[in-house]
C-alpha positions in Angstrom: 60.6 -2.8 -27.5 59.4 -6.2 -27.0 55.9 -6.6 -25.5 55.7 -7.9 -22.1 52.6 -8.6 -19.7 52.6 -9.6 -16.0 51.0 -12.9 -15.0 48.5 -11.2 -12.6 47.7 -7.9 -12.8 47.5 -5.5 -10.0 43.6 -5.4 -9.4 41.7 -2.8 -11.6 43.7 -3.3 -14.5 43.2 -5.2 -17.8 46.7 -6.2 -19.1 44.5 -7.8 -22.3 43.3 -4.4 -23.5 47.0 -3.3 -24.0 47.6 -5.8 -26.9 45.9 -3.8 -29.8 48.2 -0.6 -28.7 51.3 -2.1 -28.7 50.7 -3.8 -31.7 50.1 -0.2 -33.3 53.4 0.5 -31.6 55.3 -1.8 -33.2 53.7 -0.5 -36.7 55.3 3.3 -36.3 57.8 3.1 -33.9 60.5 2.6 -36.0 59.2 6.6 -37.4 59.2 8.2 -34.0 61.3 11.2 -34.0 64.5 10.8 -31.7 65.6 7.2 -32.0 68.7 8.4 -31.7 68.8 9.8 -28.1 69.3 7.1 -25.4 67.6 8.9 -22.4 64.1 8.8 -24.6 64.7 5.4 -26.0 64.7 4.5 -22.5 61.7 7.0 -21.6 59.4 4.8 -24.4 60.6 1.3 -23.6 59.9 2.1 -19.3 56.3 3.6 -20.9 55.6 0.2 -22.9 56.8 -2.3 -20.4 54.5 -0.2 -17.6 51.8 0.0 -20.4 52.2 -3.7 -21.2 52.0 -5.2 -17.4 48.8 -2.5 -17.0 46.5 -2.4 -19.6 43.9 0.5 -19.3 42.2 0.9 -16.0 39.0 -1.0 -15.1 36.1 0.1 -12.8 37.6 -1.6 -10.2 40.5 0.7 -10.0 38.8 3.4 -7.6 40.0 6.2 -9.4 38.3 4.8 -12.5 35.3 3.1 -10.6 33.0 6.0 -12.3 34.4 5.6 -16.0 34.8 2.9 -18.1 37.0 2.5 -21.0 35.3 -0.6 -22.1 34.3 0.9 -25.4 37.9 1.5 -26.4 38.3 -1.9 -26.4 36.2 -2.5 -28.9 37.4 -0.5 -31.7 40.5 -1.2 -33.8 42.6 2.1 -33.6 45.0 2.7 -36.0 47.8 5.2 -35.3 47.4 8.6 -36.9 50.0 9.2 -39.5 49.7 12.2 -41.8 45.7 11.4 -41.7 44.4 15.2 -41.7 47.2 16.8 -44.2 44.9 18.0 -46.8 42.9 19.4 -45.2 42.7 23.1 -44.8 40.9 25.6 -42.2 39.5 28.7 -43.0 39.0 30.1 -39.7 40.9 28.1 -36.5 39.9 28.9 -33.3 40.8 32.2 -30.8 40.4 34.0 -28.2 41.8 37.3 -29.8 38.0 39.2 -30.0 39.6 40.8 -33.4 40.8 37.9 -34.6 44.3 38.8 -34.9 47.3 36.2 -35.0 49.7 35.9 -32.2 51.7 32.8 -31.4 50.2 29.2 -32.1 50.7 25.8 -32.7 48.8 23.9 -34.3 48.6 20.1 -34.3 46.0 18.0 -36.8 45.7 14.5 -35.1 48.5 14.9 -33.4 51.0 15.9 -36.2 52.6 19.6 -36.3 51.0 21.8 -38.9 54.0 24.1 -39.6 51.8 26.5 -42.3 49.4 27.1 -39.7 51.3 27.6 -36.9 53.1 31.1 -35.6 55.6 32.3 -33.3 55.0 35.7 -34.0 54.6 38.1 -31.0 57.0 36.2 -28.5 60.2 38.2 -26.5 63.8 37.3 -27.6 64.5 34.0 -25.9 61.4 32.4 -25.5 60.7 28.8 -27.5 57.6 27.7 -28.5 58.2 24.8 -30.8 56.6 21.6 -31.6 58.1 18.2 -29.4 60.0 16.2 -32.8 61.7 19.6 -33.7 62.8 20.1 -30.2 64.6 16.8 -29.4 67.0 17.8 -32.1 67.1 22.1 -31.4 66.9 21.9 -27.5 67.5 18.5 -27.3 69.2 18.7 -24.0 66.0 21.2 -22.4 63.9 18.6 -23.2 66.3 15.6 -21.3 66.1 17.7 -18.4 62.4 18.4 -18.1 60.3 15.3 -20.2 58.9 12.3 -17.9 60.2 14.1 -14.9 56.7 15.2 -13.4 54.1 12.9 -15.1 55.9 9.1 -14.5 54.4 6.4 -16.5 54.5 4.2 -13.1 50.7 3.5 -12.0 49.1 5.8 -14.4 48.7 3.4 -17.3 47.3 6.1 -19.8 50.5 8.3 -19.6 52.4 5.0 -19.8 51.0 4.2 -23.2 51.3 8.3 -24.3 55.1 7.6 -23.2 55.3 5.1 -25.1 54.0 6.4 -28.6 55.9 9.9 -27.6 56.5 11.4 -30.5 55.3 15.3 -31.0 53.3 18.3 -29.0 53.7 21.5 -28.4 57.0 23.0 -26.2 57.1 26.0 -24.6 60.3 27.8 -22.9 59.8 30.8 -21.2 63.3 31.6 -19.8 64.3 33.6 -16.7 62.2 36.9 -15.7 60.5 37.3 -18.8 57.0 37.7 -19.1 55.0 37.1 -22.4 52.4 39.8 -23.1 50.5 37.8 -26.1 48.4 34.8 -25.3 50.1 31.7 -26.5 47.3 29.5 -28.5 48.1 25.8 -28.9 45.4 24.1 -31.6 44.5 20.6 -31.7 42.4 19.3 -34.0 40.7 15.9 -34.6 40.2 14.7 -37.9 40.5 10.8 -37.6 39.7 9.1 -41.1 36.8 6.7 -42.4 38.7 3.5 -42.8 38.8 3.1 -39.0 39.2 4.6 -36.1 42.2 7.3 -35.4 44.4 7.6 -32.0 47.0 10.0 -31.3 48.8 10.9 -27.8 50.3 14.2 -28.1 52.8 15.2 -25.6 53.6 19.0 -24.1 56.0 20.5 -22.0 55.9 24.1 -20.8 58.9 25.4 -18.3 58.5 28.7 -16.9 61.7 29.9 -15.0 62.2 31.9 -12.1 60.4 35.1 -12.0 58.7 34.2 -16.0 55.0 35.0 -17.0 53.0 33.4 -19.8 49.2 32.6 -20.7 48.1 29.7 -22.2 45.3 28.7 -24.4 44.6 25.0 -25.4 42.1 24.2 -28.2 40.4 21.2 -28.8 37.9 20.9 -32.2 36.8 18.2 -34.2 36.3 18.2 -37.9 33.3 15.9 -39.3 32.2 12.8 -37.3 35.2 10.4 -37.5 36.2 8.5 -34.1 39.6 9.6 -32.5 40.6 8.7 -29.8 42.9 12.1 -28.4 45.3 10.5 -25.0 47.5 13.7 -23.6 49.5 14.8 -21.4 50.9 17.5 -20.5 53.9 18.5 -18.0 54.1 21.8 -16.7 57.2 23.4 -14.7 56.7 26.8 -12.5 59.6 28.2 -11.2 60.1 30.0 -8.4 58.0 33.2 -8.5 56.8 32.4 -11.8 52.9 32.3 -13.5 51.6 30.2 -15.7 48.3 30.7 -16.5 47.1 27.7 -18.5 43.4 27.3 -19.7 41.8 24.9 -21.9 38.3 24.6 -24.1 37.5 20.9 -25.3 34.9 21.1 -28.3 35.6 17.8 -29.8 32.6 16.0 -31.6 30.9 13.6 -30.3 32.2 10.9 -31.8 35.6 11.2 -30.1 37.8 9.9 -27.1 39.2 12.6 -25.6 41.9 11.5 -22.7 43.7 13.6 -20.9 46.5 14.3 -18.0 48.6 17.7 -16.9 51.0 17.3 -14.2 52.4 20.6 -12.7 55.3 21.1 -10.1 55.0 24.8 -8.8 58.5 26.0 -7.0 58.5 28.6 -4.5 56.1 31.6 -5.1 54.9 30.2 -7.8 51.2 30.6 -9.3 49.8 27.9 -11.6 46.1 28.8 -13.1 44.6 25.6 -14.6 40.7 26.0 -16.0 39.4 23.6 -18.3 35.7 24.0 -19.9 34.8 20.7 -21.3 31.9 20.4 -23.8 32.7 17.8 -26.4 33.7 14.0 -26.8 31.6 11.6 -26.4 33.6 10.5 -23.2 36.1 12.6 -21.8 38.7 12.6 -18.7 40.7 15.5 -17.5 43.1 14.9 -14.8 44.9 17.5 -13.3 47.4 17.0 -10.9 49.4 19.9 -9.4 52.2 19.3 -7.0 53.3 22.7 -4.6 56.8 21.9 -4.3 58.2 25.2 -3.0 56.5 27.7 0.2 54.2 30.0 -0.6 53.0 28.4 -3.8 50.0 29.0 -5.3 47.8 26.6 -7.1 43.9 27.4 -8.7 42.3 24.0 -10.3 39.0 25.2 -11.3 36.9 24.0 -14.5 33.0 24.1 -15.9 31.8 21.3 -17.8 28.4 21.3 -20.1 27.3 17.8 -21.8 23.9 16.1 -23.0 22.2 13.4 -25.2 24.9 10.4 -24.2 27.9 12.2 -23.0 30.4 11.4 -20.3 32.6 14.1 -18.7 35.0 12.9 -15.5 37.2 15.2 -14.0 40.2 14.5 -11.7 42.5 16.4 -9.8 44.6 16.0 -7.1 46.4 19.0 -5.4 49.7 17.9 -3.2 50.6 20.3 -0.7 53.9 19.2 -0.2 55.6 22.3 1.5 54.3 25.1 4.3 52.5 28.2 3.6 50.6 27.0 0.2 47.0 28.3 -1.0 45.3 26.3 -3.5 41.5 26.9 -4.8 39.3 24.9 -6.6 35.8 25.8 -8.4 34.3 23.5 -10.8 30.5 23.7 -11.7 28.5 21.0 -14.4 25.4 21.5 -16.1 24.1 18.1 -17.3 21.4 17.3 -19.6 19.6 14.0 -21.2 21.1 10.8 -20.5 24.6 12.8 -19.8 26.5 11.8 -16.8 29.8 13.8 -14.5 32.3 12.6 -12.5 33.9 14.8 -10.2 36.9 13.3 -7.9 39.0 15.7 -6.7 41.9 15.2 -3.6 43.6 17.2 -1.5 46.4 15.8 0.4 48.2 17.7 3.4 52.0 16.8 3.6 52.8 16.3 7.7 55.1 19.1 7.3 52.9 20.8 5.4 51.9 24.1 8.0 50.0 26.8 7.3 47.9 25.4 4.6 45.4 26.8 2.7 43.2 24.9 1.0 39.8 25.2 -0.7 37.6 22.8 -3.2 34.0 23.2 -4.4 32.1 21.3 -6.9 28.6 22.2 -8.1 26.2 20.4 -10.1 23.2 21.1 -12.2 20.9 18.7 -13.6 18.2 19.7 -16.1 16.6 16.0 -16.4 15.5 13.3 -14.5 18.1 11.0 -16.2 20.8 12.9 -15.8 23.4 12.0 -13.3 26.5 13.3 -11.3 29.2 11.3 -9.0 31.0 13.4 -7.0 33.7 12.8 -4.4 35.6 15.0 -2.8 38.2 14.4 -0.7 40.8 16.0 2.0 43.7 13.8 3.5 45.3 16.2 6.1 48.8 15.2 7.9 49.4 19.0 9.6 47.7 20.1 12.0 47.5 23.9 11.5 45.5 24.1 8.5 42.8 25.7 7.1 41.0 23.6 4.6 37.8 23.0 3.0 35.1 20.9 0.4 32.0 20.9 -0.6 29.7 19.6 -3.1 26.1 19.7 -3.5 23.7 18.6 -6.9 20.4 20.3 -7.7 18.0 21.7 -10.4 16.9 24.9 -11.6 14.8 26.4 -9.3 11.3 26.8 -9.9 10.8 30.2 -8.0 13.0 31.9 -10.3 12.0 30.5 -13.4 8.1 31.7 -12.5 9.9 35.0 -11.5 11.7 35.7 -14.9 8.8 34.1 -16.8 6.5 36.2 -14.9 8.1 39.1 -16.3 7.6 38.3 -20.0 10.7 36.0 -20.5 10.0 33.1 -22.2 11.0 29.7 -20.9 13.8 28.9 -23.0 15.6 32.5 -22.7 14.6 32.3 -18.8 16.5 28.5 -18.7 19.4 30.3 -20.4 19.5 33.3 -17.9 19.7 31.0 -15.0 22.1 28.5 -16.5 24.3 30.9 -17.2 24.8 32.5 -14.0 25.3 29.2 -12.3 28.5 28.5 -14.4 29.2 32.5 -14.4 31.1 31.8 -10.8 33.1 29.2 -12.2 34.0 31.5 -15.0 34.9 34.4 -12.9 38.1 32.0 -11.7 39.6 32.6 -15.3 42.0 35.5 -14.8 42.6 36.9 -18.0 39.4 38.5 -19.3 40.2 38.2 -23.0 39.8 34.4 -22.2 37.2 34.9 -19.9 34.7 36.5 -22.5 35.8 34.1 -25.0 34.9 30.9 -22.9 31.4 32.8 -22.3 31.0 32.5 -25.4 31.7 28.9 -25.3 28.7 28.8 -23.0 25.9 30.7 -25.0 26.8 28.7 -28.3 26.2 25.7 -26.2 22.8 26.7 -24.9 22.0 28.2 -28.2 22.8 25.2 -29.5 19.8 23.2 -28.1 
C-alpha cells in the first residue's frame, strides 16, 4: 500500500494530518490478519488511498465545524500491539444485576482477549467470534457483509479504520432465531507510557430474517494513558428481524474515543441504537441508520453526561429510503464546567419515501455558566405525505423546584441529583430491555455521585 495524497484537498480536509497514520501502517501491516484474501487486501488499500487523499476532517468540513481534531495531531500514536497482555481484571463490566457470565468478547486495546471472553449461553448456530479468527472460520460471511454499509468514501475516519482493519467482535445470528442472553462485547483501553496508543476495532453484526439479539458494548479505561479508540461498527437487520444494540462509553479522561455504526434495516425490521457517553476527553458517536425495506423501524436515541474539559459530539443521520418507516430519536445532555455537546442529527425523506414517520428531540442541561451546547437538528423531506418532527431546546435547572425540594428538608446536592436525574430518566426510558435499562441508571448515579 503505497501512500498517496491529492494535490488539493476537497475543502475541510487536512491530507497532512494523514502522514503519521500511514506511517504506523506501514509498521504493522505486514501482521494484519488476512493478507491472504484478495477482496480485503483490496478493502485496506481503497481505505488508505481514501485515508491518504483526506486526512482527518477540519472545522471547515460542516459536519465537523463543532469538533476539532487538532489535538490528534499533535501526539505521536503508535499502533497498539499486544500493549495490555498482562494485565488482568478482576471484575469486567455487566449488566447481569447477579453478575453472572453469559456470552462476551472482550478486546484490550483492540486485541481479542480469548481467556476472558465467552460464548457460553448462545442457540446452536449462532457465531460470535472476534474479526481475525473469522476471516479464516467464516471467511466467506465476512466477504459478503464487511465495507458493504460503512464505505470508506467521504468518511475519512472509517477510511483510516479500513485501513488498519484488523480485529473486533462478529456476531451471526442466523435465520429465525432469537438469542435470549444479552450478548456483552468489552473494550478496554490500556494505552502504555512510552507514548500514546491507537487502535481501530472493527464489528459486524448480521441478523437474518426473522432473528432477535441484544447487544451491550463496553467502553472502560484502565489508569490514565492516552488512546486514541477509532470504531466502526456495521450492522445488518434483516427482514423482520431486531437488533437491539446499546452502548456505555466510560473511558478516562485522557482518551480519544472515535466512533461510527452504520446500520441497513430490511423490511420489518427494528434497529434499537442507545449510546450513554460519559468518558474521553473528546468523544464522537456517529450513527447512521439506513431503512432500506417498508415498514422498517429505526430508534436513535442516547444521554450524554460530561464536565471539567470534556467534549461529547453526537451524529446521526436516519435515511428513510423506503415508504411506511417510523424512526424515533431522544437524546438528552447534562453538561457541567468548561464541558461542551454537539448534537447534529439529520433526517432525510427519500421522494418515494410515503407514509413516513419521523420524530427527533434533543434536550440540553447546563449546570454552569461556561458550559456550552451546539445543536442542529435537521429534516430534508422529498415526500409529501409525511409526518415528521424536531426539536431542541437548552436550559438549566429550575429554581422553583430546587426551593421546592429544598424546602422540604433536601439538601442541595441530593435536590440537584433528584432533578438531574429525572431529566435524563426520559431518555432512559427509550432503552427497551430493562436489565440494561437499570444498569445504565446506574451509570447515571455513579456519575453524579461522583462529583
Amino acid at each position: 500500500m503505497a501512500t498517496t495524497t491529492l494535490t488539493k484537498a476537497p475543502r475541510g480536509y487536512d491530507p497532512a494530518a494523514a502522514k503519521p497514520f500511514l506511517e504506523q501502517l506501514d509498521r504493522v501491516k505486514d501482521g494484519l490478519p488476512g493478507g491472504g484474501l484478495s477482496w480485503l487486501n483490496d478493502l485496506r488499500s481503497q481505505g488508505h488511498d481514501r485515508f491518504a487523499a483526506l486526512g482527518l476532517p477540519t472545522v471547515k468540513n460542516e459536519s465537523w465545524r463543532y469538533t476539532n481534531l487538532r489535538a490528534l495531531d499533535k501526539l505521536a500514536f503508535q499502533p497498539a500491539a499486544g500493549t495490555g497482555e498482562a494485565v488482568r481484571f478482576d471484575v469486567l463490566p455487566t449488566v447481569r444485576a447477579d453478575g453472572a457470565t453469559g456470552p462476551r468478547l472482550v478486546f484490550v486495546d483492540g486485541r481479542f482477549r480469548a481467556e476472558l471472553s465467552s460464548t457460553a449461553g448462545l442457540p446452536t448456530g449462532v457465531e460470535l467470534l472476534n474479526l481475525a479468527d473469522a476471516l479464516t472460520r467464516k471467511p466467506d460471511l465476512v466477504a459478503e457483509h464487511l465495507g458493504r454499509i460503512a464505505a470508506p468514501d467521504d468518511q475519512p475516519l472509517v477510511a483510516l479504520n479500513t485501513a488498519f482493519l484488523a480485529d473486533g467482535p462478529v456476531l451471526h445470528v442466523p435465520r429465525g432465531v432469537t438469542v435470549d442472553e444479552t450478548i456483552e462485547l468489552v473494550f478496554v483501553s490500556v494505552g502504555t507510557e512510552a507514548l500514546p496508543t491507537a487502535f481501530h476495532p472493527r464489528g459486524l453484526i448480521v441478523a437474518e430474517a426473522e432473528s432477535r439479539a441484544v447487544i451491550v458494548e463496553h467502553h472502560v479505561g484502565l489508569g490514565s494513558c492516552t488512546t486514541l479508540s477509532n470504531g466502526v461498527t456495521e450492522v445488518f437487520v434483516g427482514a423482520g428481524a431486531s437488533v437491539h444494540h446499546y452502548k456505555v462509553q466510560r473511558e478516562h479522561t485522557e482518551s480519544f474515543h472515535l466512533s461510527h455504526t452504520a446500520a441497513r434495516v430490511a423490511g420489518k425490521g427494528i434497529y434499537d441504537n442507545f449510546i450513554l457517553t460519559i468518558g474521553a476527553r473528546l468523544s464522537r458517536n456517529e450513527v447512521n441508520s439506513v431503512l432500506d425495506g417498508e415498514d422498517g423501524d429505526t430508534h436513535v436515541s442516547g444521554a450524554y453526561m460530561v464536565r471539567g474539559g470534556q467534549h461529547v459530539d453526537t451524529t446521526t443521520f436516519i435515511d428513510h429510503a423506503k415508504p411506511c418507516c417510523t424512526s424515533r430519536e431522544v437524546y438528552k445532555g447534562v453538561i457541567d464546567d468548561q464541558a461542551r455537546a454537539v448534537f447534529q442529527g439529520k433526517i432525510i425523506v427519500r421522494p418515494n419515501a410515503q407514509k413516513t414517520d419521523g420524530y427527533q428531540q434533543n434536550r440540553a442541561l447546563l449546570l454552569s455558566d461556561t458550559a456550552e451546547i451546539d445543536s442542529k437538528p435537521e429534516l430534508e423531506i422529498y415526500a409529501d405525505d409525511v409526518k415528521c418532527s424536531h426539536g431542541a431546546t437548552v436550559g438549566e435547572l429550575d429554581d422553583d423546584q430546587l426551593f421546592y425540594l429544598r424546602a422540604r428538608g433536601i439538601d442541595k446536592d441530593t435536590a440537584r441529583g433528584l432533578l438531574i436525574g429525572a431529566f435524563l430518566s426520559e431518555a432512559l426510558e427509550e432503552i427497551a430491555e430493562e436489565g440494561v435499562r437499570d444498569a445504565f441508571q446506574s451509570y447515571v448515579a455513579n456519575w453524579q455521585n461522583a462529583r
